[in-house]
C-alpha positions as CSV (number, residue, x, y, z in Angstrom):
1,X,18.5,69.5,15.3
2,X,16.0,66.7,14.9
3,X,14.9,67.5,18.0
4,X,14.3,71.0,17.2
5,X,12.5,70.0,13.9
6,X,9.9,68.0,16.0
7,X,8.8,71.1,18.1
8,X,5.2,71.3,17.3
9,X,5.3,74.8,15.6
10,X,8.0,73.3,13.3
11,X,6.0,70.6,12.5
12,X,3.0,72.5,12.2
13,X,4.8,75.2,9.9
14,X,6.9,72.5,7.5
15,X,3.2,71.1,6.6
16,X,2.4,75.0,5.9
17,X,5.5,75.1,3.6
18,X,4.7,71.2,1.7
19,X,1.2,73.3,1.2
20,X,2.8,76.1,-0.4
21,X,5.4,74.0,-2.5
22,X,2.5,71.5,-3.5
23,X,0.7,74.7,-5.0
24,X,3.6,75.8,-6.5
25,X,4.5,72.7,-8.1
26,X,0.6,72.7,-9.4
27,X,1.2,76.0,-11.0
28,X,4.6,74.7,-13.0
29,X,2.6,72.0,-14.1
30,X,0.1,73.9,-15.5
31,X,2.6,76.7,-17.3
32,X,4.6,73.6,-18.7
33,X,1.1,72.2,-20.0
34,X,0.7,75.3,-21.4
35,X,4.0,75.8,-22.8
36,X,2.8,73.0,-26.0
37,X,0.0,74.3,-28.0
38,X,-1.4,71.8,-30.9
39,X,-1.7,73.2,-34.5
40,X,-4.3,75.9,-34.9
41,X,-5.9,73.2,-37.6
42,X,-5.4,69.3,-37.7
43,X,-4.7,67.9,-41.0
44,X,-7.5,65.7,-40.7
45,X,-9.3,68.9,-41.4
46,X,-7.4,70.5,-43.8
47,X,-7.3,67.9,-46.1
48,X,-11.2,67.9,-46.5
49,X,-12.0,70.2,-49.2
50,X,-14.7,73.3,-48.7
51,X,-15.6,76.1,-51.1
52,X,-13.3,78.9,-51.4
53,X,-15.8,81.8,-51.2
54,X,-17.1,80.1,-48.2
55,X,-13.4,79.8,-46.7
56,X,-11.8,82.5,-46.9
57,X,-12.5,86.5,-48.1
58,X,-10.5,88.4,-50.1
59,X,-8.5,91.4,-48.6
60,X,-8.2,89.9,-45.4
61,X,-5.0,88.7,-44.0
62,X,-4.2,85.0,-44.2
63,X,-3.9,83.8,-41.2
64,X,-3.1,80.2,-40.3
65,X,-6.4,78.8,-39.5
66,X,-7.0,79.5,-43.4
67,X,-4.1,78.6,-45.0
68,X,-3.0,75.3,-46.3
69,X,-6.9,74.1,-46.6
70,X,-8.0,72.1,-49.4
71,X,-10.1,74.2,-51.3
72,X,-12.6,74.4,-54.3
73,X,-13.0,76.8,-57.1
74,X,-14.8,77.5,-60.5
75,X,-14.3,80.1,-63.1
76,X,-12.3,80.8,-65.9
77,X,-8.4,81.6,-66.5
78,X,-7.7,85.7,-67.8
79,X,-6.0,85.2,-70.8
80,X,-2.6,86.4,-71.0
81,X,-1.8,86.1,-67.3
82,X,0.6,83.1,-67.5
83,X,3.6,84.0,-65.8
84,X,6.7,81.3,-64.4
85,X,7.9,81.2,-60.7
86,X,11.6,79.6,-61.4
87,X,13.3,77.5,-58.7
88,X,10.8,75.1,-58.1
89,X,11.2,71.3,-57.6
90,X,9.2,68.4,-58.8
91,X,10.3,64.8,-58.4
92,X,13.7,66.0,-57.8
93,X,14.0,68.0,-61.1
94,X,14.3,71.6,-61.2
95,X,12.0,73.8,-63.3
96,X,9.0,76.6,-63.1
97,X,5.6,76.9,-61.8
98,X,2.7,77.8,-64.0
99,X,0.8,80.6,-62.5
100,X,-2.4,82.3,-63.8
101,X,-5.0,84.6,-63.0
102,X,-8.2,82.8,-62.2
103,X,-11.5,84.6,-62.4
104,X,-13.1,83.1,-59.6
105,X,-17.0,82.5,-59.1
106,X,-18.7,84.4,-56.6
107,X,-15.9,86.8,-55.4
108,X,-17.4,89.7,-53.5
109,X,-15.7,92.4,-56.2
110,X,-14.6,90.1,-58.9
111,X,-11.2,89.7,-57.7
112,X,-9.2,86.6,-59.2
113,X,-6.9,84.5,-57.7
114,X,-3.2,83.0,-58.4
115,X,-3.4,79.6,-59.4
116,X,-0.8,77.3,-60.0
117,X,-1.5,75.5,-63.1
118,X,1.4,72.9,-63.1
119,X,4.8,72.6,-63.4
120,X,7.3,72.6,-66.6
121,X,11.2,72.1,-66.9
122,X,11.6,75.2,-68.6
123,X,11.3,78.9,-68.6
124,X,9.7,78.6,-72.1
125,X,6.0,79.3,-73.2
126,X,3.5,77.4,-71.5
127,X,0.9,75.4,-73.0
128,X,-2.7,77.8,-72.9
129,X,-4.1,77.3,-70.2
130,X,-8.1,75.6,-70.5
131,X,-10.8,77.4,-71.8
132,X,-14.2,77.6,-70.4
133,X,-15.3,77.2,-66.8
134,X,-13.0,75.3,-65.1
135,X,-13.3,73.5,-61.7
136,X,-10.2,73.6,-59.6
137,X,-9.1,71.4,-56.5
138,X,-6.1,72.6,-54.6
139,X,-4.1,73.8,-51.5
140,X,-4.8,77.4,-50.4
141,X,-1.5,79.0,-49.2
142,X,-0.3,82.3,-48.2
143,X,1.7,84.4,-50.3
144,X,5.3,84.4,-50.6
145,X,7.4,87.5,-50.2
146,X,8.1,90.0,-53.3
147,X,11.0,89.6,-54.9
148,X,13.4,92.7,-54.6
149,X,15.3,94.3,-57.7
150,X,13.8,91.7,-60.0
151,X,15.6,92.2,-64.0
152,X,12.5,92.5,-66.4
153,X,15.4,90.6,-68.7
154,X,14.2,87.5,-67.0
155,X,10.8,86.3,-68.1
156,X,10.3,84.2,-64.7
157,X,9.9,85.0,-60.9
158,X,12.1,84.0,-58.2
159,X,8.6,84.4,-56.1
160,X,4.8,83.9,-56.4
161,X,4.1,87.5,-54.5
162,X,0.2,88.2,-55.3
163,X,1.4,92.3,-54.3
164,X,3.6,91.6,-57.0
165,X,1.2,89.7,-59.4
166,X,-1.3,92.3,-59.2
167,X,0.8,95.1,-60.5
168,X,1.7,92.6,-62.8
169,X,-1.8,92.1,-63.9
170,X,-3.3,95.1,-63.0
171,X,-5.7,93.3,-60.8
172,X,-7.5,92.8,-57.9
173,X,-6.3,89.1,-56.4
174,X,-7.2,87.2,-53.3
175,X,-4.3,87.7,-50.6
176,X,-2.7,84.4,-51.2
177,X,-3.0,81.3,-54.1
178,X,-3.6,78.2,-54.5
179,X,-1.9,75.3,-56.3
180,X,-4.1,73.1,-58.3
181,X,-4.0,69.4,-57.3
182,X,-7.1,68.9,-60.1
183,X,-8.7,70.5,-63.0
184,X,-11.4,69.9,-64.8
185,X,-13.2,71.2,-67.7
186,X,-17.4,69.8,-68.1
187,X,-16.5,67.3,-65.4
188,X,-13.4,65.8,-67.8
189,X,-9.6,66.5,-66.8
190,X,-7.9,69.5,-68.4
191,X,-5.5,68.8,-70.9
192,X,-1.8,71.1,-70.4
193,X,0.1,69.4,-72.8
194,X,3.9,70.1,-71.5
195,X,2.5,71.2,-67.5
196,X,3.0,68.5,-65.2
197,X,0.1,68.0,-62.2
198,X,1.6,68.8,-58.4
199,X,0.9,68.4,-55.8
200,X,2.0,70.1,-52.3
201,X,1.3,68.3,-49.4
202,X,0.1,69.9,-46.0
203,X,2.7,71.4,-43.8
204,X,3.7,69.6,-40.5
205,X,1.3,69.6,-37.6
206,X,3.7,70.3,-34.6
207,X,2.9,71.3,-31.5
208,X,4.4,74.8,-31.2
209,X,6.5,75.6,-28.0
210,X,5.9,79.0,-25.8
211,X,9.3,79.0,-24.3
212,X,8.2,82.1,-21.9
213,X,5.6,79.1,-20.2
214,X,8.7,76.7,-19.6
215,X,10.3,79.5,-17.9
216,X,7.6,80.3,-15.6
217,X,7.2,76.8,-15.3
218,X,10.8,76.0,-14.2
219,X,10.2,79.2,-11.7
220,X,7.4,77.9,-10.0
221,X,9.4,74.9,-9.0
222,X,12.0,77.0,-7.7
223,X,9.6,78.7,-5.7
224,X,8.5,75.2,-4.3
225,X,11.9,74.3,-3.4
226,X,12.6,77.8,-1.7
227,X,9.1,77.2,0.3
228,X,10.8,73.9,2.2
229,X,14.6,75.6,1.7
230,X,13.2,78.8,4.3
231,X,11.4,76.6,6.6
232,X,14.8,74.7,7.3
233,X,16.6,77.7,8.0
234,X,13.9,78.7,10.2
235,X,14.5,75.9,11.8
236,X,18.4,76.1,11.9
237,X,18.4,79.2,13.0
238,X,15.7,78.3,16.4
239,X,18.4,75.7,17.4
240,X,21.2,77.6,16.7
241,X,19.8,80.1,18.5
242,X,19.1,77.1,21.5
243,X,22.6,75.8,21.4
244,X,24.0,79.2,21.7
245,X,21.4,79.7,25.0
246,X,23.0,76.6,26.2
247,X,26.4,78.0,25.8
248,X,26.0,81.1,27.3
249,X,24.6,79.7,30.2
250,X,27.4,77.4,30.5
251,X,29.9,80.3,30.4
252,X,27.7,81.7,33.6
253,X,27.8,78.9,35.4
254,X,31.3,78.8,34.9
255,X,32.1,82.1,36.0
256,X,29.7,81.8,38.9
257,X,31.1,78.7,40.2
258,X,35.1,80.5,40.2
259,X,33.7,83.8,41.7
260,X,32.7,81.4,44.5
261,X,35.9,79.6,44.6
262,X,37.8,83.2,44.8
């Protein structure tokens, strides 16, 4: 079969086929490089904090080259908006969030946003929240989802829903909220006596995975090994089809050589 192999068109067509597997194989590598895509924002720019009318516009969906960005805010808290999200950890302990209506600076139609003040043990009364323009520092997040069936019995949420926080209100609120790492009244911290500061760190930068690429990917290479699989049957097959030449003329010979001998 070697010998077959060595014919010139076989030569000629297996360095056709290593063509055609070579640009196969450069195809998988491209759909497995593309397979990995980094995060649509790098932490190192998310943790720089920009102006919130300047980040992101109210009514518009939340998507996540927006969210989790360290933002900056003034205005004043509505009083009478504080509400508690229940279920939430700090330092291990379980408690409440603080959440408020802030009337934020510059908003194209006055809408406010949610702000997480702080965080208490309790589902009891918060503190007042500060007075005055205050400046805020925080994490921009998108919102979470309503909760279903709630029982007005229960003064806290089980969710910070800003759907569900503007019924609540009876206001117009940025699609999302943000939890306040810093506040400050005339440049000096805020006092919430009985709110603890938090402070939610930025979610994990992960590459995310297209798993339709890696299959494409895995194809291609498939394809490749298919490209050199056919041109070894081609070849099979020619010296198949010479040994079985041979053998037939053999079984002339054979039979001309005892038609003689008759």
């Amino acid at each position: 079969m070697l010998k077959t192999a060595l014919k010139p068109k076989w030569i000629a067509a297996l360095l056709g086929a290593l063509l055609v597997a070579t640009g196969f194989v450069a195809l998988s590598g491209w759909q497995f490089g593309a397979s990995s895509t980094e995060p649509a924002v790098k932490i190192d720019e998310t943790e720089v904090p920009v102006p919130l009318t300047e980040h992101y516009t109210p009514g518009v969906e939340m998507l996540g080259t927006k969210s989790d960005q360290i933002v900056t805010l003034s205005g004043e808290f509505l009083p009478g908006t504080d509400v508690l999200v229940e279920g939430r950890v700090d330092d291990d302990r379980l408690g409440s969030w603080v959440v408020a209506a802030f009337a934020v600076d510059g908003a194209p139609d006055g809408e406010a946003m949610a702000v997480v003040r702080g965080w208490q043990p309790e589902t009891g009364t918060p503190s007042a929240a500060p007075e005055g323009t205050v400046e805020i520092t925080g994490r921009l997040l998108p919102p979470e989802g309503p909760e279903l069936n709630h029982d007005v019995r229960n003064p806290a949420l089980a969710t910070l829903s800003t759907a569900q926080l503007a019924n609540i209100w009876d206001q117009d609120l940025y699609s999302g909220f943000v939890t306040a790492h810093a506040l400050s009244v005339d440049g000096q911290p805020a006092a919430q006596p009985g709110i603890d500061a938090i402070y939610v760190g930025p979610q994990p930068q992960e590459p995310q995975i297209n798993w339709l690429n890696v299959f494409y990917g895995i194809e291609w290479v498939v394809f490749a090994g298919f490209a050199v699989f056919l041109w070894y049957r081609l070849v099979r097959d020619d010296y198949q089809r010479g040994m079985d030449d041979i053998a037939e003329a053999a079984a002339q010979s054979a039979a001309r050589e005892k038609h003689h001998e008759n």
